[in-house]
TORTIVO-544048 format. One record per residue: residue in three letters; x, y, z of N, C-alpha, C in turn. Coordinates in steps of 0.05 Angstrom, whole numbers, plus 32768, in hexadecimal, padded with zeros to 4 digits. Layout:
N
alaXYZXYZXYZ...
***
This chain:
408
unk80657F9A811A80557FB1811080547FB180F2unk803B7FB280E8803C7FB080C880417FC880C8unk804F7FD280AE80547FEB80A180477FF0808Funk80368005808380208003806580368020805Cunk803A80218048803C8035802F802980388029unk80278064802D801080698027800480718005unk7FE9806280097FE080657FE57FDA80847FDDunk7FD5809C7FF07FCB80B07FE27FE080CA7FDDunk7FF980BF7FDC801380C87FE4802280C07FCCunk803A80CD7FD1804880C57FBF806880C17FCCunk8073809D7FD5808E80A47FE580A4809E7FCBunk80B080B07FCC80C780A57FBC80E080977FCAunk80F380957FBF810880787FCA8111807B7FE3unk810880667FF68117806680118123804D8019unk8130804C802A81418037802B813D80388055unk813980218057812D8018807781377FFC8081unk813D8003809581547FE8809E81447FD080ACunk81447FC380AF81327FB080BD814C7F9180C6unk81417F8680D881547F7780E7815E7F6180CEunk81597F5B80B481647F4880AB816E7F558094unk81727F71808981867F77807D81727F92806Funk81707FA08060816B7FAF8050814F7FBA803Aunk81377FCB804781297FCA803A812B7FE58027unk81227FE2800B81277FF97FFA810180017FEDunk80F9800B7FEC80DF80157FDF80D9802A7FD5unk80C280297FC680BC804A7FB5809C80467FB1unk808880617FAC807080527FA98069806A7F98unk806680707F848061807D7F69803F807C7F5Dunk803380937F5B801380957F58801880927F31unk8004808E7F258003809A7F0F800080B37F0Dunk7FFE80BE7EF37FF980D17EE87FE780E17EF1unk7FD780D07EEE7FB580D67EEB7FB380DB7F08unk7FBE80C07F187FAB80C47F387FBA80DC7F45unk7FD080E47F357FE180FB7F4D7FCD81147F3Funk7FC5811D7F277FB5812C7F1A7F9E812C7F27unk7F9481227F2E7F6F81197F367F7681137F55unk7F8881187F607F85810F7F7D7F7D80F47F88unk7F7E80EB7F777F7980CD7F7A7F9080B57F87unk7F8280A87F997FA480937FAF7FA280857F90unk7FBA80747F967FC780657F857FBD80487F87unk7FBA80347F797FAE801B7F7C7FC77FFC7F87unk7FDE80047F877FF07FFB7F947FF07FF37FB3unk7FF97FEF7FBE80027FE87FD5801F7FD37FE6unk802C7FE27FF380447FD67FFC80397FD98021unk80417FBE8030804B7FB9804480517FA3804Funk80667FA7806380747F90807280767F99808Eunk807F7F82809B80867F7F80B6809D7F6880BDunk80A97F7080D180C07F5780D680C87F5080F2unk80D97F4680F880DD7F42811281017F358117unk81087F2D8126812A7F30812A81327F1D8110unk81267F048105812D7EF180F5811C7EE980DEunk81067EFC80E080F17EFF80BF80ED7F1380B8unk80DB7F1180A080D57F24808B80BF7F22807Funk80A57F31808980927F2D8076808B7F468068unk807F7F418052807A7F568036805F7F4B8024unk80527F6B801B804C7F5D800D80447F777FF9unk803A7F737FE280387F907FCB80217F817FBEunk800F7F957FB87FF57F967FA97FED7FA97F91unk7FE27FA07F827FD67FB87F6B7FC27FA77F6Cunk7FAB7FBF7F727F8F7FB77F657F867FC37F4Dunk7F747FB27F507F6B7FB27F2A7F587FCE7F2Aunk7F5E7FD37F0F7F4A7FF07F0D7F307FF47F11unk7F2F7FD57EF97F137FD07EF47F007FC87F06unk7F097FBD7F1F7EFD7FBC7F2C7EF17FD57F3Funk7EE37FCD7F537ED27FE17F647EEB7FEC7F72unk7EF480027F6F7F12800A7F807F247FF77F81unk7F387FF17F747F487FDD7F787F617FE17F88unk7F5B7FFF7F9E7F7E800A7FAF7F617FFC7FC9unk7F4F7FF47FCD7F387FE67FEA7F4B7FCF7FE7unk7F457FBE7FD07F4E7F9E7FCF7F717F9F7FD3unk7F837FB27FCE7F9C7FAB7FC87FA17FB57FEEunk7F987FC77FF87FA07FD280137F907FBA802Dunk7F7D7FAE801D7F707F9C802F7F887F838036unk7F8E7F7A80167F9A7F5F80137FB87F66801Bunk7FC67F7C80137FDC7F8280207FE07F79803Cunk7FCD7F8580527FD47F8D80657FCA7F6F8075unk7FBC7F6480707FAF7F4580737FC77F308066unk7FD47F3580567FEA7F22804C80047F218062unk80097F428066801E7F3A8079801D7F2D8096unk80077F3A80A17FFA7F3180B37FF87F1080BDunk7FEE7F04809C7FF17EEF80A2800D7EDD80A0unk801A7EE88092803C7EE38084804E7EEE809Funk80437EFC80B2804D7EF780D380517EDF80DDunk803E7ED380DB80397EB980EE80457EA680DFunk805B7E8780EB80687E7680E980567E6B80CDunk80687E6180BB80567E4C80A780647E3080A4unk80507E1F809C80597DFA809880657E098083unk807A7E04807480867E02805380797DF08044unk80757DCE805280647DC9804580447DC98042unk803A7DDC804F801C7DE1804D80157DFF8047unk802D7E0B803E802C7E28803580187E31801Eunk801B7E20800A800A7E297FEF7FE97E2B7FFAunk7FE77E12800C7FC37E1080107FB87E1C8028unk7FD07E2380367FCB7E3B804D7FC77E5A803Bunk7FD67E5780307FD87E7680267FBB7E76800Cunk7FB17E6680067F977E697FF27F7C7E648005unk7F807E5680177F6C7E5B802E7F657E708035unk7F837E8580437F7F7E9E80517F6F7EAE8035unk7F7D7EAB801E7F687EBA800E7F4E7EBA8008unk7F457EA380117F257E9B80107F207EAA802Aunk7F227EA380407F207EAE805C7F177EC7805Funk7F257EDC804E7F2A7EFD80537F107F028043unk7F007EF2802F7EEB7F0780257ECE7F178036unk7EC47EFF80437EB77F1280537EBA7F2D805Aunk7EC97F30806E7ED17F4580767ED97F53805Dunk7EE77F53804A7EF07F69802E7EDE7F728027unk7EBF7F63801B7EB37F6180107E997F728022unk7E9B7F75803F7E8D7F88804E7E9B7FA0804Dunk7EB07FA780497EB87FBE80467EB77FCA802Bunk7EB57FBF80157EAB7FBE7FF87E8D7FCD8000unk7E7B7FB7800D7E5F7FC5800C7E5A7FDF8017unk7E6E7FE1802F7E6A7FF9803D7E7C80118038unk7E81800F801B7E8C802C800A7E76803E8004unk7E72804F80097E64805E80007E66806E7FE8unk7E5E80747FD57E5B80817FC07E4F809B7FBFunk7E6780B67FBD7E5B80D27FC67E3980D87FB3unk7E2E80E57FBF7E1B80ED7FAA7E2380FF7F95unk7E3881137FA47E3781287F867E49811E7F6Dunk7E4580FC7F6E7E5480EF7F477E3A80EF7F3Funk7E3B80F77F2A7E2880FB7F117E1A80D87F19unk7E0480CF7F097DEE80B87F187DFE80A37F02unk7E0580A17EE47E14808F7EDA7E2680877EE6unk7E3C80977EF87E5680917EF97E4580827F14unk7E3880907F257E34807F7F3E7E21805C7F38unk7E1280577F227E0C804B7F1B7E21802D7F0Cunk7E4080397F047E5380307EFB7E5D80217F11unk7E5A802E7F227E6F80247F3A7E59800F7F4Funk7E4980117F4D7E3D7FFF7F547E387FE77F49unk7E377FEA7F377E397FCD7F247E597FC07F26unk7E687FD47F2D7E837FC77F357E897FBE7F4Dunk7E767FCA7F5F7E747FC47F7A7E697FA47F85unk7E517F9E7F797E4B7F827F6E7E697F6A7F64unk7E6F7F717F557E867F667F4E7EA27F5D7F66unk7EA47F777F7D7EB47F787F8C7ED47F8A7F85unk7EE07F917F997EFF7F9A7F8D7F157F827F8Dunk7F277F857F7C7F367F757F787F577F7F7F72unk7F647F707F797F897F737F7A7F957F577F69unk7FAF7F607F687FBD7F4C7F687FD77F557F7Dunk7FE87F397F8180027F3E7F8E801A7F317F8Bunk80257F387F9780427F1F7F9D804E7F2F7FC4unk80527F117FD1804F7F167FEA806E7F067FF6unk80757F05800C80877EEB8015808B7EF08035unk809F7EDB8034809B7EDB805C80C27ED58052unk80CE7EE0805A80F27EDB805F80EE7ED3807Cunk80F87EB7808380F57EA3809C81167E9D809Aunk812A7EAC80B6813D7EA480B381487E8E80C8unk81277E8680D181327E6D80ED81347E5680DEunk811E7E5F80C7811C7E3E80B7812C7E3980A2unk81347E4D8098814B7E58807F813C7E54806Bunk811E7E5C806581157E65804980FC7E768046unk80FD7E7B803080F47E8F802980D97E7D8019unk80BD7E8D802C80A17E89801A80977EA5800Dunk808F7EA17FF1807E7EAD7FE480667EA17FD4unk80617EB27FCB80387EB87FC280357EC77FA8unk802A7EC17F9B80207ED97F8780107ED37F79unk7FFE7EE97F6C7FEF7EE67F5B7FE67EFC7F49unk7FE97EFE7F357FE87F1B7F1E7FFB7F1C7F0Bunk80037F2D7F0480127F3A7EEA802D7F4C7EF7unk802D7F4A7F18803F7F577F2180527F487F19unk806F7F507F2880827F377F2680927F3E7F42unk80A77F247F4680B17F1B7F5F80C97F147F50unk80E27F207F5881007F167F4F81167F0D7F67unk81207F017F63813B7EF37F7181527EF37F6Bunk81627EFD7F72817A7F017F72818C7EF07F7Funk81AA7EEF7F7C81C07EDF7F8F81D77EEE7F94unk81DD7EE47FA681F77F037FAE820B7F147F9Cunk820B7F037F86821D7F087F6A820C7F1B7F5Aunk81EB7F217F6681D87F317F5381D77F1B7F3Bunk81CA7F087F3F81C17EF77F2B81AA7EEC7F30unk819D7EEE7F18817F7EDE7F18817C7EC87F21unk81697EC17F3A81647EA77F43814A7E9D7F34unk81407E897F25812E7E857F1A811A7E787F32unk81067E837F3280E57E777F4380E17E657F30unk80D77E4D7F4280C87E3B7F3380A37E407F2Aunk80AB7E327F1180917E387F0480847E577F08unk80967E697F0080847E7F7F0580697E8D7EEAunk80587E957EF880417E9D7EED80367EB37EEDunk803E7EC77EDB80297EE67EE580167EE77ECBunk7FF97EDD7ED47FE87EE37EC97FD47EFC7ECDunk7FD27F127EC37FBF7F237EC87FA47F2C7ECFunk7F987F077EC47F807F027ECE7F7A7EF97EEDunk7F8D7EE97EF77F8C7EE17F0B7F9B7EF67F20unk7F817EF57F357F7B7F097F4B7F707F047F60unk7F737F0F7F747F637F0F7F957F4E7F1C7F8Bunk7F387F137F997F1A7F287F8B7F0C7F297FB0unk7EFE7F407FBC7EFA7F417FD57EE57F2E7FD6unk7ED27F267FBC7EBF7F197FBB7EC97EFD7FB4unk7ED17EF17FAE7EDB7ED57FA27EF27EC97FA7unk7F057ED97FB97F1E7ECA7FBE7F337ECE7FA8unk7F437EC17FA87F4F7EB87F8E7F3E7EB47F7Aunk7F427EBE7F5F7F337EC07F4A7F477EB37F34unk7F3C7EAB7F1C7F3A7EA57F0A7F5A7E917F0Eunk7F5B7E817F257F757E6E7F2A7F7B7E727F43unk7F8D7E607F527F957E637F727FAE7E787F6Dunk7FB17E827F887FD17E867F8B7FE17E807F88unk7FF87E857F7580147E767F7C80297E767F8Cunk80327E617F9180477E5C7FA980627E577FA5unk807B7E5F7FB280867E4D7FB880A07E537FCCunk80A97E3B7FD980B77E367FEF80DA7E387FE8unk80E57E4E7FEE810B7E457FE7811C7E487FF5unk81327E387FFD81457E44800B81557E598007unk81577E65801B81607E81802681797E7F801Eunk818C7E6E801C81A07E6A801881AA7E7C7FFBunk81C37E887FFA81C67E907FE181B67EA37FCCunk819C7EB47FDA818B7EC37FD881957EDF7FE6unk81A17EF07FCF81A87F0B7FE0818F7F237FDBunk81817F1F7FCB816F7F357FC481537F317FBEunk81417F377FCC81297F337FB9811C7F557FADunk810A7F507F9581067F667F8B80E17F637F8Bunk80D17F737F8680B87F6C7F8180B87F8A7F74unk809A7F8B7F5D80997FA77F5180807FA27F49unk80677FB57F4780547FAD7F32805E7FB47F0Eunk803F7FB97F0A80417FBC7EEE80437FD87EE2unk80437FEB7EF9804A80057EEE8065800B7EDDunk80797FF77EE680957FF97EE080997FF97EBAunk807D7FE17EB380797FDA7EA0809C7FD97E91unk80A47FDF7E6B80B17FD67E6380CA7FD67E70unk80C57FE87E8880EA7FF07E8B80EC7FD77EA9unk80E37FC07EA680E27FB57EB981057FA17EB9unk81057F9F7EA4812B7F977EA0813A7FAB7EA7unk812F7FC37EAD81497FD77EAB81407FDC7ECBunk812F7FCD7ED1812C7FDA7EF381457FC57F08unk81427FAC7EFC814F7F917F03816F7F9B7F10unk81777FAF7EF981907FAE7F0581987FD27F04unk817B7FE67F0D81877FF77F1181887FFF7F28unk819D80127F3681A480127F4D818F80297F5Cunk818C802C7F758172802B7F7E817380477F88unk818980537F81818A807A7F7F817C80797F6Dunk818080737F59816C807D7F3C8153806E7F34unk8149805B7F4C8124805F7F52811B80767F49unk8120808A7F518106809F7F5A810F80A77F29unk811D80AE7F25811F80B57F0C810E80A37EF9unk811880867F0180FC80767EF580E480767EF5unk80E3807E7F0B80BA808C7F0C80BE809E7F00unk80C580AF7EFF80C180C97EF580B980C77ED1unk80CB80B57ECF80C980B17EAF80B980A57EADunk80B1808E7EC2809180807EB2808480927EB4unk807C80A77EC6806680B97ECA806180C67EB3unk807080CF7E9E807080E17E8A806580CD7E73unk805E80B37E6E805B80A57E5E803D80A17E61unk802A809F7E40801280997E40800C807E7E58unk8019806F7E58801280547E6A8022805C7E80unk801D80727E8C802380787EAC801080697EBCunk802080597ECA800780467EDF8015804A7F02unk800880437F18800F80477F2B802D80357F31unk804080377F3A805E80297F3F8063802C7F56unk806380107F61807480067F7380827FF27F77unk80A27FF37F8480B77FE37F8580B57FDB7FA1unk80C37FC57FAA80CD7FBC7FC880E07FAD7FC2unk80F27FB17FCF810E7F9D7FCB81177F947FE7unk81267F787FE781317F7D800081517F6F7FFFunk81617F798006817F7F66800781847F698025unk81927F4D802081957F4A803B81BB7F478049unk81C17F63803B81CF7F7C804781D07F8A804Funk81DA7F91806E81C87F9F808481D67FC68078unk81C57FD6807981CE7FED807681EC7FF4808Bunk81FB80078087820B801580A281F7802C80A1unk81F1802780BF81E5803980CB81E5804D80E0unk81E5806080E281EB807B80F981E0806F8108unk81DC807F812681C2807B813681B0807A8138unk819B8076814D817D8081813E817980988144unk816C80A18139815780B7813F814080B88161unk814A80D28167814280D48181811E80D68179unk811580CA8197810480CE819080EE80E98196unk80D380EB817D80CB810B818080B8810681A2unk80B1811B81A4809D812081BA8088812781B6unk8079810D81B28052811981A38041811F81B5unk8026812A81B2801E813781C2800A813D81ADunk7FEC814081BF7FCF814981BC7FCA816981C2unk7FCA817881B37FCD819781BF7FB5819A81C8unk7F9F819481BC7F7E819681C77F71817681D1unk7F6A817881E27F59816081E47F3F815981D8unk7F35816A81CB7F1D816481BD7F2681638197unk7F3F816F81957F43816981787F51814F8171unk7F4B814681597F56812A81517F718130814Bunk7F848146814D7F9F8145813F7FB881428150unk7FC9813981507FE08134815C7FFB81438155unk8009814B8164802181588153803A814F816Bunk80508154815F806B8147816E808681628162unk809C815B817B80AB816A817780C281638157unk80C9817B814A80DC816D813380F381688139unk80FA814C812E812181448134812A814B8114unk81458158811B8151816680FD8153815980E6unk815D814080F6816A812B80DC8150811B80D0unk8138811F80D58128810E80D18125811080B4unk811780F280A7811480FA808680F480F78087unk80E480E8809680CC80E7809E80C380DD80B1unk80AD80DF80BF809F80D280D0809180B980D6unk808E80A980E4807A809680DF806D80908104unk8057809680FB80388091810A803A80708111unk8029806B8129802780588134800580508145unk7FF38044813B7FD88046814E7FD68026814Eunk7FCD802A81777FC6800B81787FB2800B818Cunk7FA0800181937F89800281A57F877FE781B0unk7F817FDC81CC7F7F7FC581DF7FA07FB381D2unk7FC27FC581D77FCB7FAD81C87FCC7FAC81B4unk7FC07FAB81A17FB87FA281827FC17FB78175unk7FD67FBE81647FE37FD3814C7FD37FD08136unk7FCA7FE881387FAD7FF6811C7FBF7FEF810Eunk7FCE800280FD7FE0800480E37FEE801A80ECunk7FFF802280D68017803D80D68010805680C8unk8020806880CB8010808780B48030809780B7unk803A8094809D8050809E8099804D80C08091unk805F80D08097805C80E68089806C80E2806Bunk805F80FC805A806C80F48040809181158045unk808D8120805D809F813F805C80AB813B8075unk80BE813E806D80D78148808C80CD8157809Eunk80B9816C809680B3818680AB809F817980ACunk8093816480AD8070816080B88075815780D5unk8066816B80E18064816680FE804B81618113unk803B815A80FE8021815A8104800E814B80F6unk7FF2813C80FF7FEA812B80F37FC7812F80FAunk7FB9812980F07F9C812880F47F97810980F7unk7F8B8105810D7F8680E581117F6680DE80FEunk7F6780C280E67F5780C280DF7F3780C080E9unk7F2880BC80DE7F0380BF80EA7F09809E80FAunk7F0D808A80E47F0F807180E87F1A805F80FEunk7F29806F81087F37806F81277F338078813Cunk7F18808C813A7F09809481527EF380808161unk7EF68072816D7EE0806781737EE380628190unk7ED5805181997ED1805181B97EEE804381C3unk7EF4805181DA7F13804781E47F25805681DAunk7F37805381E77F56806881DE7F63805C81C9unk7F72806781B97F7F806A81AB7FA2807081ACunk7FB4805F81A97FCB806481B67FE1806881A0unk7FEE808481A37FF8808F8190801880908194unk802E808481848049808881878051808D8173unk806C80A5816D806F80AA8152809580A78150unk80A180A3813980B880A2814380C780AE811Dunk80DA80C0812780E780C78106810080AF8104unk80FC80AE80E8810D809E80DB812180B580C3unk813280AE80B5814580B780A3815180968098unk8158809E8081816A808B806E818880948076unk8194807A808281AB8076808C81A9807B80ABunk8191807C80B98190807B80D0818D805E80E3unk8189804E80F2817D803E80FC8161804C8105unk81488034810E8131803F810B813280578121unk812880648118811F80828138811080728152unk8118807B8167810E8075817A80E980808179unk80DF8072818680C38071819380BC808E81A2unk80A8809F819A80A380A781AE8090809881C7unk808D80AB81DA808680A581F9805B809B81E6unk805A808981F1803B808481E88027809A81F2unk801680A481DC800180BA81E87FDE80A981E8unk7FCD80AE82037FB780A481F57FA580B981EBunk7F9880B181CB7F7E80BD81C87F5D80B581CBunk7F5580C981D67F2E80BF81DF7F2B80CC81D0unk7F0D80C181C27EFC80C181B17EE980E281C4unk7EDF80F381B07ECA810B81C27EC2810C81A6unk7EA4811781A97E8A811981977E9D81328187unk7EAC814C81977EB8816481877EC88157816Cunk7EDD813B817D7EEE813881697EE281208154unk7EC8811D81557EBE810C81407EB5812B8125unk7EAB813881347EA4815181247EB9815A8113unk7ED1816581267EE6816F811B7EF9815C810Cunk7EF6814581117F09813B80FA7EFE813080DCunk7F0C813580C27F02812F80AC7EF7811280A1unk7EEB810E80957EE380F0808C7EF380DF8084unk7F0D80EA807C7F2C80E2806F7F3780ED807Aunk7F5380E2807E7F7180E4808A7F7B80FC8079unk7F66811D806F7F75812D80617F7781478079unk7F8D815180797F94815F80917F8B81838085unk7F87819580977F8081B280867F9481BB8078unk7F9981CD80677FAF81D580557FC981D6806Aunk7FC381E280847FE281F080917FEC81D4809Eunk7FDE81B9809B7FED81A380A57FF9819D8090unk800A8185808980138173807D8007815E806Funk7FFD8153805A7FEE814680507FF081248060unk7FE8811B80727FF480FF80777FD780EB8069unk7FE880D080697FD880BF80587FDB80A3806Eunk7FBF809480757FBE807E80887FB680698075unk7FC2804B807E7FB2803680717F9480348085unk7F81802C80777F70802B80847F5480328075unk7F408029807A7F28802C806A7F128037806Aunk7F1C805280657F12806880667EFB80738052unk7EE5807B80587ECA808680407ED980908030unk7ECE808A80107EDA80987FF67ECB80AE7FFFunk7EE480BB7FEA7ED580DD7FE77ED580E57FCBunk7ECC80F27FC37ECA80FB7FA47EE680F87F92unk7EF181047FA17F08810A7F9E7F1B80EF7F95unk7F1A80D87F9F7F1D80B97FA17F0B80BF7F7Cunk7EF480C17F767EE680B77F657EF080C37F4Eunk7EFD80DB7F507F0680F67F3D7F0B80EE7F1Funk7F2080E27F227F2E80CF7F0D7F2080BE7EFFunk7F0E80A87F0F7EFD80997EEF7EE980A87EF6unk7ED980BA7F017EC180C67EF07EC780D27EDBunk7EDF80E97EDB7EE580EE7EBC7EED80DC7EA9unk7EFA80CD7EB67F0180B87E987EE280AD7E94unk7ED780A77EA37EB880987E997EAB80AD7E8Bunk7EAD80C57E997E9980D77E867E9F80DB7E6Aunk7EC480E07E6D7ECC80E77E4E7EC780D27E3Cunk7ECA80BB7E487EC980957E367E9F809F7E26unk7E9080A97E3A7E7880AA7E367E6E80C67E23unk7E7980D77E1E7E7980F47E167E8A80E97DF6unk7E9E80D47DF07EAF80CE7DD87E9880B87DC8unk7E8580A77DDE7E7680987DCB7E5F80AC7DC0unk7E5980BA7DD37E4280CF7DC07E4780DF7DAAunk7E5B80EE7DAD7E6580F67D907E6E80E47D80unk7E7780C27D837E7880BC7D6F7E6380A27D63unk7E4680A87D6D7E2F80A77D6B7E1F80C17D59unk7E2280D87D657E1E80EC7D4E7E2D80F37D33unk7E4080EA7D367E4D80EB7D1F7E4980CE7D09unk7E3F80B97D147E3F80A87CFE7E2080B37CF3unk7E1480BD7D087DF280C27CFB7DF380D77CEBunk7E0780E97CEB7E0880FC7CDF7E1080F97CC6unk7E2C80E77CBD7E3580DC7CAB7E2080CE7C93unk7E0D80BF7CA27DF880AE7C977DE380BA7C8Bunk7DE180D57C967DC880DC7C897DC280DD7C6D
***
């Protein structure tokens, strides 16, 4: 089951156990996008199984046409593919293939963004010319393989990827490269250079770390700070002119001590014509996490960001012909995972195409939940650079009138 961290949210530090030792994460908006309601351009998810580990973390680019489309696309397509067995030695040209592979499809969901009418005709005019262009990310990804005893990774950007050894010492990657130009683009694949690779034994590898660039200067002081005082580190980038979106994923492979699990809730459809779901609360819970899969096939996940959320609005994008199969299960830090609830099915009805919103945003008396998934922008998505474009556009005119004025 891939796991996505949600972009329009904000999770601060949790710690999640998984069969090969210890996952730690945080996913931090900027400034601006928690101000403007705007998701974050980041992206974290993984999936694993009794003897792997796949991961992978994204920041898309600003400049591009939405750059949280390209980083949630390539996220969720990296692990996906970082599931399945790899040659070690055919890893680098497998993994720059799959990136050629995925544009089509990116690149149709690029076209089929819609752009609200009520942005002013420049800004909608802006974004189309970016739209042309395509959205774009960068990442750093890997697959922890403990049948084969090593560890593959991937990257490409300005993010970074660290290694550790059980002593907490830097393991040096070969030839590593974070260039800022080089990127996944939904239109071009790998851009401006391939992916980089590389293959290591597992051996003597206690930690891996990945972070973007939100962390910026205090990225030495993240290396070796201990992972209670995550959430304090965002906090302080946030207050800084270069507040940018932050996210961490770490993994050691030291298994937590863990309680029991968590029982599991009892979900349930109260109306059959409404899209929302709600389940009974377990005390200890620290949050929720959603589960949709249709013929077999697991959609994605939808975490809550609150202990008391007990209820969820199923997105537009998940209504369609056929049922819909819903299991939800609470988790806590220091728990093992929560049990499963009992599977519920949902059918699609013309009421609940009506009644549910165009986005995964729930009415005020629910709980805000946030789904991966590729959902119509809404204004609200645009909030943030139409004012920065307008203000960038409002600072050249006055200082257009002012040189004419000077001159006279």
């Amino acid at each position: 089951m891939i796991v996505t961290i949600n972009q329009d949210g904000d999770t601060p530090t949790r710690h999640e156990p998984c069969a090969i030792g210890t996952l730690t994460y945080l996913y931090d908006r900027s400034r601006d996008s928690r101000a403007g309601g705007a998701p974050g351009q980041d992206f974290i998810a993984f999936d694993g199984g009794e003897d792997w580990l796949a991961f992978a973390l994204c920041d898309g680019v600003s400049q591009s046409f939405y750059g949280d489309i390209a980083a949630r696309y390539l996220g969720e397509h990296l692990v996906a593919w970082l599931a399945a067995d790899h040659n070690p030695e055919f890893f680098s040209a497998a993994l720059n293939a799959a990136l050629a592979t995925w544009t089509p499809d990116a690149s149709a969901l690029v076209a089929a963004k819609p752009i609200p009418e009520s942005l002013p005709p420049m800004v909608r005019d802006a974004l189309e010319r970016k739209r042309t262009n395509g959205s774009e990310a960068m990442f750093v990804c890997g697959r922890v393989d403990h049948r084969l005893g090593l560890l593959f990774l991937g990257w490409m950007g300005d993010m970074r990827l660290t290694l550790w050894d059980e002593q907490q010492q830097p393991i040096d990657l070969p030839d590593p490269v974070w260039e800022t130009r080089e990127r996944w683009s939904t239109r071009l694949g790998a851009k401006n250079g391939t992916a980089h690779s590389a293959v290591l034994p597992l051996s003597g590898i206690g930690r891996i770390l990945a972070y973007s660039d939100g962390v910026g200067s205090d990225a030495q002081t993240l290396h070796h700070l201990p992972v209670d005082e995550w959430n304090d580190l965002a906090a302080h980038r946030r207050t800084l002119p270069t507040s940018d979106d932050l996210s961490i994923f770490a993994l050691t492979f030291t298994p937590l001590t863990l309680s029991d699990p968590l029982p599991a809730p009892i979900l349930s459809q109260p109306e059959p014509d409404e899209p929302a779901l709600r389940w009974t609360a377990i005390p200890a819970a620290g949050w929720y996490r959603l589960a949709f899969e249709r013929d077999g096939r697991r959609l994605r996940t939808l975490d809550t960001s609150a202990a008391q959320a007990t209820s969820a609005i199923l997105p537009t994008e998940l209504l369609v012909e056929g049922a819909i199969i819903c299991r939800v299960q609470a988790l806590a830090m220091g728990h093992a995972a929560g049990l499963w609830s009992d599977p519920i099915p949902v059918y699609r009805s013309e009421q609940m195409l009506m009644s549910s919103p165009p986005s995964p945003t729930p009415p005020p008396s629910r709980p805000t939940l946030v789904v991966s998934g590729y959902r119509p922008l809404t204004s609200g998505d645009f909030q943030t650079s139409a004012i920065s474009l307008v203000a960038a556009l409002l600072a050249v005119a006055l200082a257009v009138g002012y040189i004419a004025l000077t001159t006279r």
